[in-house]
matplotlib code that plots the C-alpha trace (Angstrom):
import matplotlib.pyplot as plt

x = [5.6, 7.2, 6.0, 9.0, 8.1, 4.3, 5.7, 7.1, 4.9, 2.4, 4.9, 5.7, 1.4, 1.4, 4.6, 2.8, -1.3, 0.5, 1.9, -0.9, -2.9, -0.3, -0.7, -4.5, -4.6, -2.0, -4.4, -6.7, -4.4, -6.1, -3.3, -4.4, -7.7, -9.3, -11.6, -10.1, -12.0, -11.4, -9.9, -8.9, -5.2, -2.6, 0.3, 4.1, 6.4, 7.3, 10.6, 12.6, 14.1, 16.5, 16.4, 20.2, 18.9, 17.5, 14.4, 14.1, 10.8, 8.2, 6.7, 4.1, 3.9, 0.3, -1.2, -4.6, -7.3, -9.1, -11.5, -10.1, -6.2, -3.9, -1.1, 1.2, 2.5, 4.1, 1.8, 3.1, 2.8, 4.8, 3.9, 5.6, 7.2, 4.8, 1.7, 3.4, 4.3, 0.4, -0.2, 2.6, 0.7, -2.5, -1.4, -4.4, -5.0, -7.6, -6.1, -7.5, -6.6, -6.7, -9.4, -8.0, -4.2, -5.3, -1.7, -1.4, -2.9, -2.7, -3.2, -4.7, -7.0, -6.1, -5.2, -1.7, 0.3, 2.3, -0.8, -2.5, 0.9, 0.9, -2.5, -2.7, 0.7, -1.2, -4.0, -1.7, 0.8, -2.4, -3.8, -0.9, -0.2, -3.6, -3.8, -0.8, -1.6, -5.2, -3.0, -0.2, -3.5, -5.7]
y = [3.2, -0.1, -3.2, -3.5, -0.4, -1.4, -4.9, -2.3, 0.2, -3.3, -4.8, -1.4, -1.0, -4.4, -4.2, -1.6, -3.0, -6.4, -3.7, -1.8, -5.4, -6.6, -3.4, -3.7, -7.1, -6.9, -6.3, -9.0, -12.1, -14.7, -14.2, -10.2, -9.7, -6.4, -6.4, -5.4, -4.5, -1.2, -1.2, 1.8, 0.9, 2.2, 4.2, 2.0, 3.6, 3.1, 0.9, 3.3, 1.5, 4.0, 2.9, 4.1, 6.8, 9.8, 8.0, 6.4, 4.1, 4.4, 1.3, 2.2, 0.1, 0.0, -2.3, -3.1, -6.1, -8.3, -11.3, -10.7, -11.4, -8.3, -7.9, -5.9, -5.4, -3.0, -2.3, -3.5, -0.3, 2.6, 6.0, 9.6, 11.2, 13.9, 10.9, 9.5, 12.1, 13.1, 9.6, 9.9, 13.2, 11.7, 8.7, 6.1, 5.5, 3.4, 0.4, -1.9, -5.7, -8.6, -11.1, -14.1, -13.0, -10.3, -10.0, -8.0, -4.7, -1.4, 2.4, 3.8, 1.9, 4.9, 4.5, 6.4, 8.3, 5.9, 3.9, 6.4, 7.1, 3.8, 3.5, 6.3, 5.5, 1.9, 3.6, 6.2, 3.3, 1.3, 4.1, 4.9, 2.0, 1.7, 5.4, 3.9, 0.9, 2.3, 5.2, 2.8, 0.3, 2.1]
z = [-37.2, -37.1, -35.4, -33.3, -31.6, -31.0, -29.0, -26.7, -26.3, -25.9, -23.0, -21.4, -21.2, -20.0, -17.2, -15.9, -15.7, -14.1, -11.3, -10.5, -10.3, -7.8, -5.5, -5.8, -5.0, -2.6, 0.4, -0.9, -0.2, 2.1, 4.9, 4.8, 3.4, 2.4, 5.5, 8.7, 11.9, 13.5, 17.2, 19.3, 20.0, 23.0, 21.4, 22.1, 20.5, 16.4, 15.0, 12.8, 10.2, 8.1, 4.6, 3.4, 1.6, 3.2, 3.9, 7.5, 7.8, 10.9, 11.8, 14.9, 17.5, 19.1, 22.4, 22.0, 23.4, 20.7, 21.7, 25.1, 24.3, 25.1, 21.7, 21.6, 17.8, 14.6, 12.0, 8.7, 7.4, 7.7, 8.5, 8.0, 10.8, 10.9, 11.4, 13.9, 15.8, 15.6, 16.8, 19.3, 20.9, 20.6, 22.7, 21.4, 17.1, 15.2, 13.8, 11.6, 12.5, 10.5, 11.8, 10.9, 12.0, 15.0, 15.3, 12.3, 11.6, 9.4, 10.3, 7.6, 5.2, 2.5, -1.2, -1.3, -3.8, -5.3, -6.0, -7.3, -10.3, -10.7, -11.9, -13.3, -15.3, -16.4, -17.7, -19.7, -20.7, -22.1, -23.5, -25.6, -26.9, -28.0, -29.5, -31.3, -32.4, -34.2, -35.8, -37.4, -38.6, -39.4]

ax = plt.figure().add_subplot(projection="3d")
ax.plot(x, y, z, "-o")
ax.set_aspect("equal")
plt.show()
């Protein structure tokens, strides 16, 4: 094997570690950090956003009291259709809010599936191009 096809085995392995760091670290930014408190929030409605494809994004839209202020906000996260119907019928959800920006708050504090690939695509990618590189050197 030649070195030209190591370099990009070596930058594929590495596009792929710098993404899954970005997703992990995403939720640990000082505007949103990885600690959220739990509230019991009022059901609103949810913002439909259709993406152009066949995809239409769910934004729920909760009511809730925090350090005696009533907000009334989307969560920055979208959900399926079939959670929010479930939190449509159940009329009340646990959020998790931001702290330091109460405004701002997340439905589920779950690792999801595209996460999950992209990890696991990291580690495979890096894996690779290690199982490579040993074989070609030695």
């Amino acid at each position: 094997m030649d070195i030209g096809t190591l370099i990009v085995l070596f930058f594929v392995a590495a596009f792929f570690d710098a993404v899954t760091v970005m997703v992990i670290r995403q939720g640990n930014q000082q505007s949103s950090p990885v600690i959220f408190r739990a509230l019991v929030a009022i059901w609103r409605g949810s913002l439909d956003q259709p993406t152009g494809e066949a995809v239409t994004l769910r934004y729920p839209t909760f009511s809730y009291t925090y350090q005696g202020r009533t907000y009334c906000a989307r969560s920055v996260q979208s959900v399926s259709k079939r959670h929010a119907r479930r939190m449509a019928e159940a009329g009340t959800c646990t959020i998790y809010l931001n702290p330091n920006h109460p405004a701002t708050f997340i439905t589920r504090k779950t690792v999801g599936l595209i996460t999950l690939t992209e990890l696991a695509l990291a580690i495979a990618a890096l894996g690779a191009t290690l199982w490579i590189a040993a074989s070609a050197w030695g």
